[in-house]
N, C-alpha and C positions, 0 to 999 in steps of 0.2 A: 591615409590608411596606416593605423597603427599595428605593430607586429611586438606579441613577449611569449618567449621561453617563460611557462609555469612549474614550478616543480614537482608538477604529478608528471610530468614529460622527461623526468629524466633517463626513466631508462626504456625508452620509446625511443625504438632504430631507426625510428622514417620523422625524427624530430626535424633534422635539417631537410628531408625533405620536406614537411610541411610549411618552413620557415622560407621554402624558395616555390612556390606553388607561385605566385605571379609571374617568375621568370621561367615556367615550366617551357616556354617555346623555345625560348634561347636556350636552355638546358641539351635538351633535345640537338637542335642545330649546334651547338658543342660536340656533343658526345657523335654525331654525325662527320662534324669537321675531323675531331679525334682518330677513329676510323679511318678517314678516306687519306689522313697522314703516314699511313704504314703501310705505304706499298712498297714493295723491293723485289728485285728482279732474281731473288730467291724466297721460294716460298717458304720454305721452313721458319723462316726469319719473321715473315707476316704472321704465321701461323703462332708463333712463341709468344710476338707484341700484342695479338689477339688477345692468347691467353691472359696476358697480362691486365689488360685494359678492362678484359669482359670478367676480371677476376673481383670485383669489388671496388672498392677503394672509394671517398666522398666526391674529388673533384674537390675537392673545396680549394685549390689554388684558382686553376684556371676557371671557376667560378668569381673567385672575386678579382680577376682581370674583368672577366666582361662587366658584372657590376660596375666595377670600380670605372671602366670605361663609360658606360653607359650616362653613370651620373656625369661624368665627364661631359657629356656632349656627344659621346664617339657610339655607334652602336652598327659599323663595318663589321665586313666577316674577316677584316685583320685583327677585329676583337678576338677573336676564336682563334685566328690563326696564333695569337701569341699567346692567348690562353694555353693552347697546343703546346708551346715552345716552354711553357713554367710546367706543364704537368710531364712532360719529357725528360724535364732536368729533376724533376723529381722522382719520376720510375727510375732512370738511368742510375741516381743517387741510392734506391732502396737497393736496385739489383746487386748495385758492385759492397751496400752494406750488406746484404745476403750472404753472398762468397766470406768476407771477413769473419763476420760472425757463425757461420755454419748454421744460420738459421733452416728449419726446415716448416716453417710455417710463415707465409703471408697474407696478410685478409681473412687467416681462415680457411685457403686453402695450400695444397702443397706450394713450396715455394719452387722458383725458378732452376734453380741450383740444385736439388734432392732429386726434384723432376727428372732434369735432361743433362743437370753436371755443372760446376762450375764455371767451366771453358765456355758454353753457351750462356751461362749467364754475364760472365762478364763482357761477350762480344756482343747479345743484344742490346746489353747497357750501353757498350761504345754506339752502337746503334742510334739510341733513344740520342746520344748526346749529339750525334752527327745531324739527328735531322731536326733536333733544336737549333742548330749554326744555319743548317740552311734555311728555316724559318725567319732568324734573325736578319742572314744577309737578305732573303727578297724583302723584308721591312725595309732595308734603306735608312734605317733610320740611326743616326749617332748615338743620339741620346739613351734612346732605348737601346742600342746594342750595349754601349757604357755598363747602365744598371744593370745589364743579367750577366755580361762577360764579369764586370769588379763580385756580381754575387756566385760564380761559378765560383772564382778565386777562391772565397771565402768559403764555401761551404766544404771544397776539397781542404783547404786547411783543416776546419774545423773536424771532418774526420778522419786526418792524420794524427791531431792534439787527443782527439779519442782513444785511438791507437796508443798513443804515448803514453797517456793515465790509464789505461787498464787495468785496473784488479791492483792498482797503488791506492790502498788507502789512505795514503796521503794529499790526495787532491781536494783541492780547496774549491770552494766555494765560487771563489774568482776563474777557477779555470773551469768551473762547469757551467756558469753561465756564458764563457766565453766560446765554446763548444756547442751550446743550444743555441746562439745568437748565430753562429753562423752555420751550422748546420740546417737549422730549424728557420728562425725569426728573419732572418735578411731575404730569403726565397717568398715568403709570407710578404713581407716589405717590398721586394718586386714586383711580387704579381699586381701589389695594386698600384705602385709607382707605374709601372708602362700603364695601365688604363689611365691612367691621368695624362701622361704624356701622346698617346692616342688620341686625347681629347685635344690635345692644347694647350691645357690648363694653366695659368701663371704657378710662379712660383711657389705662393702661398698654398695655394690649394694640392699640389703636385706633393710639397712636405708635407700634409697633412696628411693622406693617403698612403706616401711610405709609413709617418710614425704610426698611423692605424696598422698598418702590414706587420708594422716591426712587434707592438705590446699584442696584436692578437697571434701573432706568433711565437713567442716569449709565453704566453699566458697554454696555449698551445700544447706546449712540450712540456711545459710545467707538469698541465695535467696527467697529460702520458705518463709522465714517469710517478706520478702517484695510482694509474688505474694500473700499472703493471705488478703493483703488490696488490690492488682489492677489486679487480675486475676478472672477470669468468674468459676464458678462451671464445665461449661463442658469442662473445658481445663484445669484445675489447680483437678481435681478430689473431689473437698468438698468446701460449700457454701464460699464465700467470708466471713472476719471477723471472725471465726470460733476460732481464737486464740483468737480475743479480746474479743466474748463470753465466753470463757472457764478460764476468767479472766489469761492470759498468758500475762507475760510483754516482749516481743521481743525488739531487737536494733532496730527497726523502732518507738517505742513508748517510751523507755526508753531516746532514741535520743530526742524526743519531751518533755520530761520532763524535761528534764535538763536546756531548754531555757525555758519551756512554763510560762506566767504571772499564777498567784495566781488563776486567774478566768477559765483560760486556765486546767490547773493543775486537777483544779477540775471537769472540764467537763472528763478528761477522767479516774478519780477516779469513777463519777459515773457509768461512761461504765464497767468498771471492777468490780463493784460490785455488777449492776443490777443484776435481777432475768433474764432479758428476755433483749434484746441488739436492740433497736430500729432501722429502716437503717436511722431514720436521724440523731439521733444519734452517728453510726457508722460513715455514712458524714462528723460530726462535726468533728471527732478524726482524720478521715482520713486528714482534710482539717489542722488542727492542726501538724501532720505529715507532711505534704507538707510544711507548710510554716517556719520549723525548719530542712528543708532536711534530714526529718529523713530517707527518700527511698533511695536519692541519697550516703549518707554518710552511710549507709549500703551497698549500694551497692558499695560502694567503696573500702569496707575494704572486700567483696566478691571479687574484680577483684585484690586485693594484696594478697589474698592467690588465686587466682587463679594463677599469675605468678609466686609466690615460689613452687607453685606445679609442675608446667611444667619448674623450671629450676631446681628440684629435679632429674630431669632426665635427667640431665644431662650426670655423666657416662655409660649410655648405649650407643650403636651405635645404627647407625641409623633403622630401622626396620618395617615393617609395623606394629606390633605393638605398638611400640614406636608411631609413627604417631596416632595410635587412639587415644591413650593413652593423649597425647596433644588436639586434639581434642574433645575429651569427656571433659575435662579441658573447652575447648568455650564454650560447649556445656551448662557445665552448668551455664555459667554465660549471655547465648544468650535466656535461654529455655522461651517463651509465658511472655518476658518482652515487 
């Protein structure tokens, strides 16, 4: 069974679901497992993780645990259960990014923090992190605790360094992929690292599934931070611009710096520093982006780790999960551009 992203399907929102319609059972018995992980002897607490859970969001991490396990060998319901443990450290990751950035939109709808208040957001987050540990200790397993404990590390670095370059225009290029790799690409890179070590799998094969994890991760956030200047709020789930208010220097803008005139420069110094982010002001930065290709030349370097990803996978045979596996790869470099 062959599977391809066409581009009449880009700005079609049930694209990734049509691209997992074979795994629609296991999807299911996920989003089941999901659920029945958030109980706590305070209900308020269920009630919030609810919200959260039944708020949107793709799954696309702890889908490609179970994938990635699946082709593995492994297709236990400790598939799900660790699937559970990557999509935990990644709510718990958005919520406490929610507080920081005073976001008040996630998925699309209110966020966490605007809701019920910061203080609830950042204790559910410690929540989600807590019952990711405990997923990890009943695994038993070294290996796998290894992988997600070295990628917790990382990912909290990665949005302290965020914090650090705020609204410094001076941040390079080297510290923004250094910040997306571990924010973004290394969690991406676990989820499908423990499906391989679920399975067994030698060493060869085990690398091949983090460096898929790692460039569809990498290719990932790439594109985020290009739909966040040319995507619509009800399709991309949070206002357009939303980085360039929260003073965030992305390769779409750092791309523009590097060419832009003196006068140029400065127009979008003052967007990063404003209190409040004008839309025609926004226009101008955007218009400045365009005419130093900073969309395209990100997205370029998104469609070169998209291809080192999908030839990462090489040593498997061929599989229907192999096939999605490549296609979730289109998928994200096709998604409502």
């Amino acid at each position: 069974m062959t599977l391809s992203v066409v581009n009449k399907q880009e700005n079609n929102p049930d694209v990734l679901h049509n691209i997992l319609i074979p795994f629609q059972k296991q999807i299911s018995e996920l989003e089941g497992t999901l659920l029945s992980l958030l109980d706590s002897e305070v209900p308020f607490v269920r009630s919030v993780a609810e919200y959260i859970l039944k708020n949107g969001g793709k799954r696309l991490r702890p889908v490609l645990t179970v994938i990635s396990a699946k082709m593995s060998g492994f297709s236990g319901i400790q598939a799900y259960k660790m699937g559970g443990c990557i999509e935990f450290i990644h709510t718990a990751s958005l919520l406490h990014d929610d507080v920081v950035d005073n976001a008040k939109i996630r998925r699309g709808q209110t966020s966490v923090n605007a809701k019920w208040g910061n203080h609830v957001s950042v204790l559910v987050g410690d929540f989600f992190y807590s019952r990711a540990s405990q997923l990890l200790t009943e695994q038993a397993n070294l290996k796998i605790l290894k992988v997600v404990t070295d990628c917790i590390t990382a990912l909290t670095e990665g949005e302290v360094l965020e914090i650090v370059t705020n609204s410094n225009h001076k941040t390079t290029r080297e510290e923004y992929l250094t910040i997306i790799k571990n924010k973004t690409a290394l969690l991406f890179s676990a989820a499908c690292e423990v499906g391989g070590l679920l399975g067994g799998v030698s060493n060869n094969f085990q690398e091949a599934l983090k460096e898929y994890g790692y460039h569809l991760g990498m290719a990932f956030q790439l594109a985020d931070d290009v739909l966040d200047y040319t995507s619509s709020e009800e399709v991309f789930g949070k206002a357009m611009g939303v980085d360039l208010q929260e003073g965030k220097l992305t390769l779409p803008l750092i791309t523009a710096l590097g060419f832009a005139s003196e006068a140029e420069a400065l127009v979008i110094k003052n967007a990063l520093l404003g209190k409040r982010l004008e839309h025609e002001l926004f226009l101008e930065v955007k218009n400045i982006i365009k005419k130093y290709n900073g969309f395209e030349l990100t997205f370029e370097l998104a469609r070169d780790h998209i291809n080192k990803a999908k030839q990462s996978l090489t040593p498997f045979r061929d599989s229907i999960e192999k096939d999605i596996l490549l296609t979730i790869a289109d998928y994200v470099v096709t998604r409502n551009f």
